[in-house]
N, C-alpha and C positions, 0 to 999 in steps of 0.2 A: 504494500500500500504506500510506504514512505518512495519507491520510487517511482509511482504512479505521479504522488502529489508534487515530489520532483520535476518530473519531466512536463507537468500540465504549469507551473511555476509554483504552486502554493507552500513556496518555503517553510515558513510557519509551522504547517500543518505536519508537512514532512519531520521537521526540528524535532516535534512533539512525540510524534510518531517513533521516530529515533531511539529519542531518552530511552522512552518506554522499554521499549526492546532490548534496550541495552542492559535495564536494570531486570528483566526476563533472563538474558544471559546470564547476566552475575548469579543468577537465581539456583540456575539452572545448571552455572559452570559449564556454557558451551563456549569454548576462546573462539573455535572458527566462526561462532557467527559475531561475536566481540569482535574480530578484526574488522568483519564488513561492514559492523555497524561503525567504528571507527572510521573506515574510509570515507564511508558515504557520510558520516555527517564535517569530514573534511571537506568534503565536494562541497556539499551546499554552505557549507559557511565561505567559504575560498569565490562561489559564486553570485553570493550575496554579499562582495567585499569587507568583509570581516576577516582581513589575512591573521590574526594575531591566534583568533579561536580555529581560524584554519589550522595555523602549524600547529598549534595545540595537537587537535584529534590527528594528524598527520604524522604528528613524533610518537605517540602514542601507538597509532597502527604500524611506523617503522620498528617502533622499540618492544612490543609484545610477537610480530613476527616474526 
């Protein structure tokens, strides 16, 4: 869904959507989808020029990979 509301622009939505999932991960202790969720909300912060929270989730999915 987060990369549906990506690709249609709804940032936001996408962001939230993210979190979420991310904190599903933790949950759930799945890393492969922690990394993806880490890229993809690189992506949308990087394309919503937010570079700072970009490199954030960026070093993050470089440094857990």
């Amino acid at each position: 869904m987060a990369e549906a509301c990506k690709r249609l622009g709804y940032f936001s939505q996408a962001l939230i959507l993210l979190k979420r999932a991310l904190q599903f991960a933790w949950y759930i202790k799945d890393t492969s989808k922690e990394f993806q969720i880490y890229d993809l909300l690189g992506i949308i912060y990087y394309t919503q020029g937010e570079i700072e929270k970009a490199n954030y989730y960026h070093e993050r999915y470089i440094f857990f990979y």
